[in-house]
N, C-alpha and C positions, 0 to 999 in steps of 0.2 A: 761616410762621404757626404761632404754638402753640395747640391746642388744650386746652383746658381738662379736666382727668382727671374721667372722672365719677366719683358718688356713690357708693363701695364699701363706708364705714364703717358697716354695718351692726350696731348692738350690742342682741343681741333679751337681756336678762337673763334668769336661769336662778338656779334655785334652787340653793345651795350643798351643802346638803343637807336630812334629812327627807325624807318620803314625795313630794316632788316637786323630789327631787334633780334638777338636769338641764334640771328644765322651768320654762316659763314659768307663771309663778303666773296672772297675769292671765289667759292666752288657757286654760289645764287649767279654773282657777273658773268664768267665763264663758261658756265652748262647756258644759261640765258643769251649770251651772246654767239655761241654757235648755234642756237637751236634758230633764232629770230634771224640771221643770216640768213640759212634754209630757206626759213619761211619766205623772208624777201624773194630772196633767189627764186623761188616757186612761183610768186605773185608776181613779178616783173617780170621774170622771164622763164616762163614757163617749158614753153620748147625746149630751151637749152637746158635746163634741169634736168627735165625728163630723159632729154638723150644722152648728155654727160654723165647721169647714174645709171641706165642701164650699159653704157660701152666701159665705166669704171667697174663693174660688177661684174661683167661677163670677164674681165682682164680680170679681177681677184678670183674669179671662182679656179680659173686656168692654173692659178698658179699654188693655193691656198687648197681645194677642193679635198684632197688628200687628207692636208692638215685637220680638216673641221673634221674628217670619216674616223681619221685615229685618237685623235684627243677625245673625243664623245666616247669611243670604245674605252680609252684609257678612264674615263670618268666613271663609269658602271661596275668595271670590273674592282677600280682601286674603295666606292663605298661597299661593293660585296667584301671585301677583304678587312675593312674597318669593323661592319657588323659583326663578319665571324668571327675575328679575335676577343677571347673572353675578357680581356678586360679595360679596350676599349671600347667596344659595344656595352660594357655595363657602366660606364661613367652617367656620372646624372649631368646633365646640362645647367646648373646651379648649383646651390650647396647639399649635403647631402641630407636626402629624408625630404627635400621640397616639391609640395605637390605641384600637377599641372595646373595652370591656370583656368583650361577651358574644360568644358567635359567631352569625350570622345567625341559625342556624336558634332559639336559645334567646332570641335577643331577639325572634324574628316569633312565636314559642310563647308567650311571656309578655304580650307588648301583645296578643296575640286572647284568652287566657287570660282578663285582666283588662277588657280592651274590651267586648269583647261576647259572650263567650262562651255565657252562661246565658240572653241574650237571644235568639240563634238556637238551642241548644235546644229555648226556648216557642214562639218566634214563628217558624220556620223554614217551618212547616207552618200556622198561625194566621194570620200576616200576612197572607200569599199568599188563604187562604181568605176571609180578613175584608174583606180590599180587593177581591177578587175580586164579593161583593156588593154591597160599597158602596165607593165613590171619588169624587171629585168631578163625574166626567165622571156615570158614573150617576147622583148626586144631579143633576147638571143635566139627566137628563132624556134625553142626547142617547144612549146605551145603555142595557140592559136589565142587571140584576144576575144573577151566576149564569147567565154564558152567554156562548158564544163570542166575543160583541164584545166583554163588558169586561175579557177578560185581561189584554191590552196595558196598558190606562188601570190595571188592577190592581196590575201589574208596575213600572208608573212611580210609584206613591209608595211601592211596596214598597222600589224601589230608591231612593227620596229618602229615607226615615226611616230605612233601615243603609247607604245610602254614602255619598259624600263630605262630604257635607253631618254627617256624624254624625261623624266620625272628625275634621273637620276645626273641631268644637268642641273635642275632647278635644287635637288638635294647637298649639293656638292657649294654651291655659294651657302642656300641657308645654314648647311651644317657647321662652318668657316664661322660665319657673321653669329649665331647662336651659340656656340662654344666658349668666344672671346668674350663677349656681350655676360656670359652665368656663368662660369666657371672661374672668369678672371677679372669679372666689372669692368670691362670696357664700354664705350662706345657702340649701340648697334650701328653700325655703319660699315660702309666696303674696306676702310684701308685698316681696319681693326686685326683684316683675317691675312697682312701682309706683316704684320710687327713681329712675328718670331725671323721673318725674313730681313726684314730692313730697318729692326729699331724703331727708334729716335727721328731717323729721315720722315716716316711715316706724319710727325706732324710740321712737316712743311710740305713744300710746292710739290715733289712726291706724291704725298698725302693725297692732297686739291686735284694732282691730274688724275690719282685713282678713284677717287671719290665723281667726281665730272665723267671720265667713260663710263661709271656707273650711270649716273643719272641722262646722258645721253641714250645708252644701250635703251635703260626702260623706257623712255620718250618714245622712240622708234619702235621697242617691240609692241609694247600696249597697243602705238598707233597700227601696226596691220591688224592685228586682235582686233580695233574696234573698228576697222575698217571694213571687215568679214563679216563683222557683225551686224553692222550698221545695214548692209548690203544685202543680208538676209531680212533684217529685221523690215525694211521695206519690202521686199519680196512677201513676207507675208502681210503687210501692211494694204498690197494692192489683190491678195488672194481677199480681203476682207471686206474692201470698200469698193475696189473697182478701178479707182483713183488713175487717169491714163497720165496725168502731169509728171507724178512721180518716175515714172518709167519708158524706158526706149522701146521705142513700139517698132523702131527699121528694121531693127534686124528678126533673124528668122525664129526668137523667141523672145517675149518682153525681157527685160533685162534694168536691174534700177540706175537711172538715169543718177546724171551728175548733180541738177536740182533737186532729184529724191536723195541723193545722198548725201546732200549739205544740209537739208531740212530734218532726217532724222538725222545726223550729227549731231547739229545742235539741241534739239530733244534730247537724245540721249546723253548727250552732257552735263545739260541745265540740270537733269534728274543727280549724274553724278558729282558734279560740285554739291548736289542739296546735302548729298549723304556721309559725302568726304566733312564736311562741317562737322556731322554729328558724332564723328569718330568712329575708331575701330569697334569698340565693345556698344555699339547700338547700330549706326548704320550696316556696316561693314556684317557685322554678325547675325542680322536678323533679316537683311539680303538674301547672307547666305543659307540660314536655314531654309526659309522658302523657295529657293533656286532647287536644295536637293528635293526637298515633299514636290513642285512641280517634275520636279525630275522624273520621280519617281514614278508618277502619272501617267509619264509620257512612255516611259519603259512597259509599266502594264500594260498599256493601251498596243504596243508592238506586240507586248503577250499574247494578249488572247488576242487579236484580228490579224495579227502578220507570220510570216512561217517561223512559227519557234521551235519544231521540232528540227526543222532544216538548219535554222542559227547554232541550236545548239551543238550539232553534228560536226556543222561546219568550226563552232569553238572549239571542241576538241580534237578537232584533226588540227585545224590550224594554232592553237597553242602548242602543243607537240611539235609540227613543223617549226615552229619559230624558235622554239629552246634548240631543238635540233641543230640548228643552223645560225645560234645567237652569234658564235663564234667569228662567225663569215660575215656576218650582218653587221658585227662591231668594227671589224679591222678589211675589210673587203672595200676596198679605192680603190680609184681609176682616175687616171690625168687626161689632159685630150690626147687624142691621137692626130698625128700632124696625117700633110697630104704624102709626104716623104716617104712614112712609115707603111701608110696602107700604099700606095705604091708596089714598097718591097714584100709586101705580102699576100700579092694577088697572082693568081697564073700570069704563065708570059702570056697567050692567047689575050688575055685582058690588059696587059701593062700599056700598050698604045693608048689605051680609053682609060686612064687611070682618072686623070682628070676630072673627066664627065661624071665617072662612077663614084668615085669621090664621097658629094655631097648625098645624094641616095643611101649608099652603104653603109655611111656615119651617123645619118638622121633617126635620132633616137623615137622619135613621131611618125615613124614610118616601121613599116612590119615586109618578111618576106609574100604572107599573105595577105590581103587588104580586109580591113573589119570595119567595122562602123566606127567613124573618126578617122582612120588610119588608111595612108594611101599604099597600097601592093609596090613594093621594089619596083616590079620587073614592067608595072605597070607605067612607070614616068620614063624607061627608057625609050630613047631614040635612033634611029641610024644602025650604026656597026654594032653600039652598045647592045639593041634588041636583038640583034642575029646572033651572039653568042648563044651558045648551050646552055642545058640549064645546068649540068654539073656545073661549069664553067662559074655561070653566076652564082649558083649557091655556094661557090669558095668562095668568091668577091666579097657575096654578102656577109660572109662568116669572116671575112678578112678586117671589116668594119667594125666589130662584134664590143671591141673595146671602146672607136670612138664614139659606137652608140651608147655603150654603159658612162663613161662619161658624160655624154648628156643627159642621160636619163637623171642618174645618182645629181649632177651639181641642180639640175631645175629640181628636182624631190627629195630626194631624201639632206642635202647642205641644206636647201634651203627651209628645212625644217631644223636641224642643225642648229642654224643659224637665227630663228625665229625663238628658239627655245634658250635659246643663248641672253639674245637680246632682252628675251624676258625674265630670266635669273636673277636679276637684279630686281625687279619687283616682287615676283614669286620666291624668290629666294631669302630677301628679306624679309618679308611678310610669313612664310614661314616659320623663320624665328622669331618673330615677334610676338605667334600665336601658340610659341612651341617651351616656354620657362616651363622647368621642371620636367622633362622626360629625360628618356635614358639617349642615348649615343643609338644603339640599336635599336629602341621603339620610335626613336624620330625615323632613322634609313628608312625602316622595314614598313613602318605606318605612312610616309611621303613617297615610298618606292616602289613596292609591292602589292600595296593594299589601292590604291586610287589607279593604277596598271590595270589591276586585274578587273579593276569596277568599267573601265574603258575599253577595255578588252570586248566585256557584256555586250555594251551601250554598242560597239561599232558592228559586233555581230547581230543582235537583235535589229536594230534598225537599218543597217548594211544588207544584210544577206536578204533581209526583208524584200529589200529596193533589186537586191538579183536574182533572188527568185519570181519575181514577179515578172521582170523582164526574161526570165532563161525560161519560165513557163509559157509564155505568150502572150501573160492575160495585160501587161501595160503595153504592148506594141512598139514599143520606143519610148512610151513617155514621159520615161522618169529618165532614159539616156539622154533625151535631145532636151531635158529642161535645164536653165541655168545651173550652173556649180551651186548656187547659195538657195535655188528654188527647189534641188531634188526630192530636198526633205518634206514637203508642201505639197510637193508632185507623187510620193510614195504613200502619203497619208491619202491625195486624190483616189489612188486604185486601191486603198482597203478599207473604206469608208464613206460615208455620204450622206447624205442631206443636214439635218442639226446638229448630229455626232460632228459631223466633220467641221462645220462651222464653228462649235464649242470649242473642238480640238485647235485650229490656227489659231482663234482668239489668246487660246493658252500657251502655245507656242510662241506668240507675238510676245506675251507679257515676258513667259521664260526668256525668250533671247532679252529684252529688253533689262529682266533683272540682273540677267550674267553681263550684259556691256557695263551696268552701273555698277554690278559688283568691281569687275575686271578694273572701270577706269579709278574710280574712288579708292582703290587700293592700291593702285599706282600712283595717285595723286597724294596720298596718306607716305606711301613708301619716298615718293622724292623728296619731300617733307622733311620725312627722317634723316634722310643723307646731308638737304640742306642748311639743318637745323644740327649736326654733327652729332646726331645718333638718338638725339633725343624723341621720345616715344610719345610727345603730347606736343603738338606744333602752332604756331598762331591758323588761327582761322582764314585771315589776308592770306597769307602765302598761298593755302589750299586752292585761294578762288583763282590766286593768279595762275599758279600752274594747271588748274583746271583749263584757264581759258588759252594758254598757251598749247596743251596738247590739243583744245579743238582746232587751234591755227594750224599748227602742223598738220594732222591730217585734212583739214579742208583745202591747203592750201594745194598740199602733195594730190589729193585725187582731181582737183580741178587742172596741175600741170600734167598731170599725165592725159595720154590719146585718150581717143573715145573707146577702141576697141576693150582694153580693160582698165577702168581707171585706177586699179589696184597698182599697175606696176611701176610708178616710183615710189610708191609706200614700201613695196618691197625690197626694189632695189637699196634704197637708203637705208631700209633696215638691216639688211645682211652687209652694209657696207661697214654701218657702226658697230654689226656685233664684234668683229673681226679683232679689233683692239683688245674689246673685252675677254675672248678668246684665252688670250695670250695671260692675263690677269687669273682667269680660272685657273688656270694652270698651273701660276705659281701661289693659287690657294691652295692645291692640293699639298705642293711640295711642302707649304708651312704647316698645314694640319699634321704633317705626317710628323714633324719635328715636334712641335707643340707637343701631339700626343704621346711621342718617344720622351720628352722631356718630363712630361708632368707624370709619365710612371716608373722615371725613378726617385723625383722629389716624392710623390707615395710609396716607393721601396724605401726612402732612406726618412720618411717621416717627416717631408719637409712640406708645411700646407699651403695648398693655392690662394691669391690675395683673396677670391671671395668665400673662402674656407677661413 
């Protein structure tokens, strides 16, 4: 039996020469012209930006919410099933007998580098604390926030939003883009991993729009990455110097100001254009080796001064919990709950007062019992509301139960979703690009399982650190009431001191500082590649420019957003453009799945692949 050769003639045109020698005119104008729109949009009119993305946002999560909770599920479970099959998990991602390019240690350095590095940083010590008050299990009621029952329930979406579930979005594009790229000589680029689906179409206009959602998504995603970053990286910038200009001194902890965060922006920039210049195999690689040895610094230093007998305890209850429950964790959505709804599910006694109880009962920010952060139900009621019974409102409350998991799940767990999404496209490609020569299941298993579990560590060592300190007594609040992006700063404050501890921020300041340049310079390298239609060595000019175009975007986006957090149209825009991208993952998987059914019966009937 012959099988039919799939689709390899990939022909993405490229400029001859002129300022976009190399590159694709259509996808450089296109991705360039919406991104600078934006920008304007930001810079003119800021206000309206800001409030036009978060009322578009909160309308897509409404309706989408669902969507982001199952497709994420669908992605984890459909690479588990890839790896276990014996003999696509044994394909080599090249020809066959070709070794890797990097050695272990420099390729598990650059995929954490690039993955999530800046993300455990912020959130190492935040997540931990944040879930620790609020989680679903607490919004429904059934523990109390800030206190010994909700650790567990803390620690399981801690570990849902950085493990498999996350890694195994960023695995699912690069496995796509790496397969076609070695096994078939293609193009590494996005619309490589839609040709078993669409042919031929693939190089036109097709083509240009898949390739552009790519390079949109990683604009956006990168930009909250370094926006988190940049945000800490000041934070400890004024633990060091003092510096009051940098930071908002009004509110009821310093917090870094919108001047501190335009000034290490561009710092952090100027550093990642230097490195984006020098390429992948110097800058990019010797970044990341010292992002992991500072890592690793920072891990022992949690060792021995912070509770590691506590961490560890808490590791294996909570990886147990979280396999336990991965099931619920993958496929467990919630839409909003209308007024209508909760209405017909409250006692009659309360249906008169539906209204009023309404917005209480649904607030995913709100607890039956009041914690630190968190206002008591029964405490905001008024009137007739307060004189009900408590049976009474404890069904009310329980009647709500969904449209608080709604809130809860689209503000945390989508929108991590959706951040991991957005960033697939850098992390995903860059993956492949550092991944020629492995197997199908040593890529999964080594981008899925292995940098999971290493983050797992990282968020219990220095998480449970920051709640044992607080659930013993000995911080008093003050690693709760310290900024999101200062926790980690603040946790170091109560297990350390005098030059220890100043040695320590110094080194934290650099670490964050090398993960934002790792993160941006590999973003910058990756849109390159899509620009330049797969090619793996890009002019230098382009680098600089998109270097300077992602500091517009985020500069622009944190100065239109309020003062209260200048984060949120960073975010909002980013989960607005993952959403497209979304839809595109989706039918990468459909085509891996054909491609890989295809190419093993041209290997059953002896038929060889074009880079075979």
């Amino acid at each position: 039996m012959q099988v039919k050769q799939p689709f390899t003639d990939l022909d993405i045109k490229t400029q001859e020469g002129g300022f976009y020698h190399d590159n694709s005119l259509p996808i450089a104008l296109i991705s360039k012209g919406i991104i600078v729109a934006l920008v304007l949009w930001a810079l003119v009119f800021p206000a309206n930006a800001n409030d036009t993305l978060g009322s578009l946002n909160g309308s897509l999560l409404k309706i989408f919410n669902q969507f982001y909770i199952y497709i994420v599920g669908f992605f984890a479970f459909f690479l588990l099933v890839v790896a276990l099959l014996p003999k696509t998990g044994a394909r080599v991602m090249g020809t066959p007998g070709e070794a890797p390019e990097f050695s272990n240690f420099s390729w598990f350095s650059m995929m954490f580098g690039a993955g999530l590095g800046v993300g455990l940083m912020v959130f190492a010590t935040a997540e931990p604390l944040s879930l620790w008050g609020s989680n679903p299990v607490v919004v429904a009621g059934d523990v109390a926030g800030n206190t010994e029952a909700s650790i567990k329930s803390a620690y399981r979406y801690t570990f849902a939003h950085y493990g498999f579930h996350a890694w195994a979005i960023y695995v699912v594009t690069g496995l796509s883009l790496a397969y076609y790229a070695y096994t078939r000589d293609m193009p590494l680029t996005i619309r490589s991993a839609l040709t078993p689906l669409f042919g031929s179409a693939m190089n036109g206009f097709l083509g240009h729009v898949v390739d552009v959602l790519g390079v949109v998504a990683t604009i956006l995603g990168v930009s909250v990455t370094i926006g988190y970053g940049v945000s800490q990286f000041i934070d400890g910038v004024y633990a060091i110097t003092g510096m009051e200009w940098i930071m908002n001194m009004g509110g009821d902890v310093p917090t870094p100001s919108k001047a501190g965060l335009i000034a290490g922006l561009l710092c952090i920039m100027t550093l990642s254009i230097i490195s984006a210049v020098s390429g992948v195999g110097k800058g990019v690689k010797y970044l990341s080796n010292l992002n992991l040895v500072l890592s690793l610094i920072l891990l022992f230093t949690f060792v021995l001064f912070g509770s590691f007998s506590f961490a560890m305890s808490t590791y294996g209850a909570a990886f147990v919990d979280y396999i336990t429950n991965f099931v619920s964790l993958s496929f467990g959505a919630y839409g909003p709950q209308s007024a209508a709804e909760f209405a017909a599910a409250i006692p009659e006694a309360a249906k008169p007062l539906a209204d009023e109880l309404y917005a209480g009962a649904t607030n995913a920010y709100g607890a039956w019992a009041g914690s630190d952060g968190f206002t008591s139900f029964t405490s905001g009621l008024t009137g007739a509301a307060a004189e009900l019974d408590e049976a009474t409102l404890k069904a009310v409350y329980a009647a709500g139960n969904d449209g608080r998991q709604f809130g809860w799940q689209s503000s945390w767990t989508t929108f991590y979703w959706a951040w991991w999404i957005a960033f697939s496209p850098f992390v995903g490609l860059f993956l492949a690009r550092i991944s020629k020569g492995r197997t199908v299941r040593e890529f999964i298993l080594g981008c899925v399982v292995a940098p999971a579990l290493v983050c797992f560590a990282w968020m219990t060592i220095l998480g449970a650190t920051a709640i044992d300190l607080e659930l013993t007594g000995g911080a008093n609040g003050a690693i709760t009431g310290a900024s999101q992006t200062n926790q980690l700063f603040a946790t170091l404050g109560q297990m350390i001191n005098g030059g220890a501890l100043s040695a320590l921020t110094i080194m934290c300041v650099v670490l964050i500082m090398t993960f934002l340049v790792t993160s941006a310079d590999s973003g910058i390298l990756v849109m390159n590649t899509i620009m330049s239609g797969g090619a793996q060595e890009t002019g230098i000019k382009h680098r600089i420019v998109w270097g300077l175009i992602l500091t517009a975007v985020i500069g622009t986006l944190i100065l239109a957003a309020g003062d209260t957090n200048p984060m949120d149209a960073l975010k909002n825009a980013m989960i607005i453009g993952a959403l497209p991208f979304t839809f595109i993952m989706g039918l990468m998987c459909i085509a891996l799945i054909k491609a890989l059914y295809r190419d093993g019966l041209r290997e059953k009937h002896g038929t060889n692949t074009p880079a075979e």
